[in-house]
C-alpha positions in Angstrom: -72.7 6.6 22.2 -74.0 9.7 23.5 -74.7 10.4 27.3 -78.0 10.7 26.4 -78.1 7.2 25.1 -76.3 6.2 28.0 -78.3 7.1 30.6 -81.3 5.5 29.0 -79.6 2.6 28.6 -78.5 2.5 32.3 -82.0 3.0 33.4 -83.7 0.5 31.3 -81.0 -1.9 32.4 -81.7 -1.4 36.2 -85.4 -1.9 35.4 -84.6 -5.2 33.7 -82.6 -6.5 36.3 -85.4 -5.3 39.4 -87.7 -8.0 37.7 -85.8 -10.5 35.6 -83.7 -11.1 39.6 -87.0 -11.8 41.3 -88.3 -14.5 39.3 -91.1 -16.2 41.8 -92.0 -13.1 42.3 -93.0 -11.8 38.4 -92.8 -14.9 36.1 -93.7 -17.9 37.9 -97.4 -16.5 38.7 -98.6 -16.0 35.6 -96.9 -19.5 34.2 -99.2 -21.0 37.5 -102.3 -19.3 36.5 -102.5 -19.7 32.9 -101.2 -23.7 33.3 -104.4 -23.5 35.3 -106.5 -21.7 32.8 -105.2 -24.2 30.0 -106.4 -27.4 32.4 -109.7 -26.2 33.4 -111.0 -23.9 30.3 -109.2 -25.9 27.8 -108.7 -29.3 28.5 -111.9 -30.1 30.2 -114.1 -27.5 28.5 -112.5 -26.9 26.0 -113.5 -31.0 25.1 -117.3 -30.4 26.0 -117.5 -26.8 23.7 -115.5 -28.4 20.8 -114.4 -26.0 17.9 -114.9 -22.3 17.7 -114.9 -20.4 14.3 -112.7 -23.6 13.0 -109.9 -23.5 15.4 -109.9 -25.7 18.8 -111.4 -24.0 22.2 -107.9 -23.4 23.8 -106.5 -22.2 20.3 -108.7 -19.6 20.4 -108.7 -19.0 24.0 -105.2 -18.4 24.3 -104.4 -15.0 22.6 -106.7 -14.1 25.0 -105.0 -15.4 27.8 -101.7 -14.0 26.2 -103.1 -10.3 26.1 -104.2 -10.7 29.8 -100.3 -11.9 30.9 -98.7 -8.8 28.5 -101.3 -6.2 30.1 -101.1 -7.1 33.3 -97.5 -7.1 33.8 -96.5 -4.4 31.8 -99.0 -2.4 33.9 -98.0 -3.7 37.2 -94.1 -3.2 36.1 -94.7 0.4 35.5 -96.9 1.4 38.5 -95.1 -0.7 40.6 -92.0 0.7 39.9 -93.1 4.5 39.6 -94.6 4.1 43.2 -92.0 2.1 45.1 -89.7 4.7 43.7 -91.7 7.3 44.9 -92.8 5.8 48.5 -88.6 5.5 49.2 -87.7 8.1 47.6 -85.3 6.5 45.5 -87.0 7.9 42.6 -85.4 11.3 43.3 -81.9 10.1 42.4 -83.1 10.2 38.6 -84.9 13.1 38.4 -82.0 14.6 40.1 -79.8 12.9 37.2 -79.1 15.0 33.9 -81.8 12.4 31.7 -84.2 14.1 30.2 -88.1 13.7 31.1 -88.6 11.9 27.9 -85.8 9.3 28.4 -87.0 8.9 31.9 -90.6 8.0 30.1 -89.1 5.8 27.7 -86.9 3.8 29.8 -90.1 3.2 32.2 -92.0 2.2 29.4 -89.5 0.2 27.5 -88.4 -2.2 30.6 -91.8 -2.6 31.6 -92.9 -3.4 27.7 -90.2 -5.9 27.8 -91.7 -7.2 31.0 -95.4 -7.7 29.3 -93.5 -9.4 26.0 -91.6 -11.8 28.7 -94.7 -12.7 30.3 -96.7 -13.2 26.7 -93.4 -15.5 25.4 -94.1 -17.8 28.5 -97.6 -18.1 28.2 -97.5 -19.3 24.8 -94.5 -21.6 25.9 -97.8 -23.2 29.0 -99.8 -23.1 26.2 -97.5 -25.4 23.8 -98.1 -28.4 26.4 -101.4 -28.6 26.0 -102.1 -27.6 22.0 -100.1 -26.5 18.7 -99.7 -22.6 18.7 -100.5 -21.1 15.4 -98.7 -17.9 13.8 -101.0 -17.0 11.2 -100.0 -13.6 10.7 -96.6 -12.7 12.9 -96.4 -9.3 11.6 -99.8 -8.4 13.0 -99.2 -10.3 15.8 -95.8 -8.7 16.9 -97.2 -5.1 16.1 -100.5 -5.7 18.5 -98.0 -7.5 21.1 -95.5 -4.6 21.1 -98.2 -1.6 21.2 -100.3 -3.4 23.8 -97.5 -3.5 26.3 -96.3 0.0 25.2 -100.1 1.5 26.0 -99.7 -0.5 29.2 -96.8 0.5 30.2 -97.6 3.9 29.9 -100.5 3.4 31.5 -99.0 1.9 34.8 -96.7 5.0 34.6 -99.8 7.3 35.2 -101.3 4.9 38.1 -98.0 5.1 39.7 -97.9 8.5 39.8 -101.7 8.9 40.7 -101.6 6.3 43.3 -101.6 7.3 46.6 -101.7 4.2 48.1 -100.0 0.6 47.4 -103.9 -0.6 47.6 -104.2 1.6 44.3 -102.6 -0.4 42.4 -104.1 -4.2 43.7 -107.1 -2.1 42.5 -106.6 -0.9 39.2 -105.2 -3.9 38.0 -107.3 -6.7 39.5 -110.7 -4.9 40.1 -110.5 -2.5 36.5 -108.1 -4.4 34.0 -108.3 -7.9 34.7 -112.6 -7.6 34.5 -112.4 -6.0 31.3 -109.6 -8.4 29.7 -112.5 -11.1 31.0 -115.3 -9.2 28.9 -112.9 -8.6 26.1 -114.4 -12.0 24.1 -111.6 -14.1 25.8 -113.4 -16.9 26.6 -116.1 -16.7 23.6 -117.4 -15.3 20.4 -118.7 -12.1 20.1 -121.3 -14.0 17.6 -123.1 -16.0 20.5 -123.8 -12.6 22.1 -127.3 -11.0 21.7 -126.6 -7.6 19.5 -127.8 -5.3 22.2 -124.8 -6.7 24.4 -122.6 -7.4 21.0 -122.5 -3.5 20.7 -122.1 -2.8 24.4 -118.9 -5.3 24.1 -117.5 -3.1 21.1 -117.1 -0.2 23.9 -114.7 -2.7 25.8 -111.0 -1.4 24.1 -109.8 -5.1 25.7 -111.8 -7.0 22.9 -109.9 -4.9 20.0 -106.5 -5.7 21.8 -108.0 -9.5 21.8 -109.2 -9.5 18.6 -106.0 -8.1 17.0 -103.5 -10.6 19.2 -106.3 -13.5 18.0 -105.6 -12.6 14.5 -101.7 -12.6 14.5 -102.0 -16.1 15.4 -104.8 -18.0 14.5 -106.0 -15.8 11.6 -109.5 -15.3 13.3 -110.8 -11.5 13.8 -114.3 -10.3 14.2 -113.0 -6.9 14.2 -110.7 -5.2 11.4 -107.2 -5.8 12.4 -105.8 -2.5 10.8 -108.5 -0.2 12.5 -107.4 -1.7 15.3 -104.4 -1.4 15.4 -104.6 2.5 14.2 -106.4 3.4 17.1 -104.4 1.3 20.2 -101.1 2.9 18.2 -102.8 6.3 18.5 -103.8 5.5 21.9 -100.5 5.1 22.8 -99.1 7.9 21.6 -101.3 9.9 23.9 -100.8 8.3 26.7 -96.7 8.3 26.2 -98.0 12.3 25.3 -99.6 12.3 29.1 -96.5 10.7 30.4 -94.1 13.0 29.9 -96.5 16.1 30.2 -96.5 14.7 34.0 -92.6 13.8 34.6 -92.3 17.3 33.1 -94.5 18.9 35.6 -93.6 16.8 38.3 -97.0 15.8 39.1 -96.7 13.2 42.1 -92.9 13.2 41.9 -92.5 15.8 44.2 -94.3 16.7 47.6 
């Protein structure tokens, strides 16, 4: 193995542990949360609004609520992470280190992926108490899941470095992620929608990343899965592009 290699590997590792040792802390939420979502949107709902194009309300609820768990927490990982690291400094002990800036950017990403596939795995697990989880398609539904977490995690890599602030982050993520996850046709059809606001809903890039998850397991899509996923994959290559453009630079790393 290569010191290249190595390094990455160390780093990633030390991301891994920062979140998998502090389990109340960044798995038990989102099992809390989406057992509530299941109870109230799904079990009592869910038994008023019946079936939804031919699958059961909380079947088709929950790809949505598994998108939410992945972005979320990939995103917070990231930021988090990036931030902390830069607020105590610590962060300067691997720029200082012979890594490279694109190993730096790929170990970020890669734990905090991880973190956002963790999080997906044990909201399905919720969702098995209350209903039968389908894989329909498991190719497309592996492919969405890693990409998703990918975009995110490169995503929270920018915020960290943008944020000035730990409020920053409480607000990209609760008042500008989680509201668009929400509009992203989690909790209904983009066919009871009037057109005007059907269209307006196709500018939200949540209800591709919903649509796409939706169709790996339940087989339902209102949007075409491979567009989809060509333009989150392209997406994400930009934003990984963005990512190391910055560590490169330096922007926020250094005062």
């Amino acid at each position: 193995m290569n010191a290249n290699a190595t390094q990455f590997l160390t780093l990633v590792r030390r991301e891994i542990l920062r979140f998998v040792r502090r389990p109340y802390n960044t798995f038990l939420p989102p099992i809390i949360t989406n057992a509530l979502y299941f109870s109230v949107f799904g079990v009592i709902l869910g038994s008023r609004i019946g079936e939804i194009a031919g699958v059961s309300y909380l079947q088709f609820v929950l790809p949505g609520l598994v998108v939410l768990g992945a972005i979320s927490d990939s995103f917070e990982n990231a930021s988090f992470t990036i931030f902390h690291g830069r607020w105590n400094d610590y962060i300067q002990a691997v720029l200082t280190s012979p890594m490279s800036n694109r190993s730096m950017v790929a170990a970020y990403v890669s734990a905090s992926a991880l973190r956002g596939v963790v999080t997906s795995l044990l909201i399905v697990g919720v969702g098995l108490i209350f209903t039968s989880v389908p894989v329909a398609n498991p190719v497309y539904l592996v492919s969405f899941l890693l990409v998703i977490t990918t975009l995110f995690g490169g995503l929270g890599v920018i915020g960290g470095l943008w944020a000035s602030d730990f409020d920053y982050l409480t607000v990209m993520n609760q008042f500008i992620l989680r509201p668009l996850v929400f509009f992203g046709a989690v909790f209904y059809s983009l066919e009871v929608l009037p057109a005007f606001w059907r269209n307006v809903s196709l500018l939200n890039p949540m209800v591709y990343m919903v649509n796409g998850v939706r169709y790996g397991m339940i087989g339902v899509t209102e949007i075409d899965p491979n567009t989809s996923l060509a333009v989150l994959t392209g997406t994400t290559v930009v934003v990984l592009s963005i990512d190391y453009v910055l560590f490169k630079r330096g922007y926020g790393l250094a005062e």
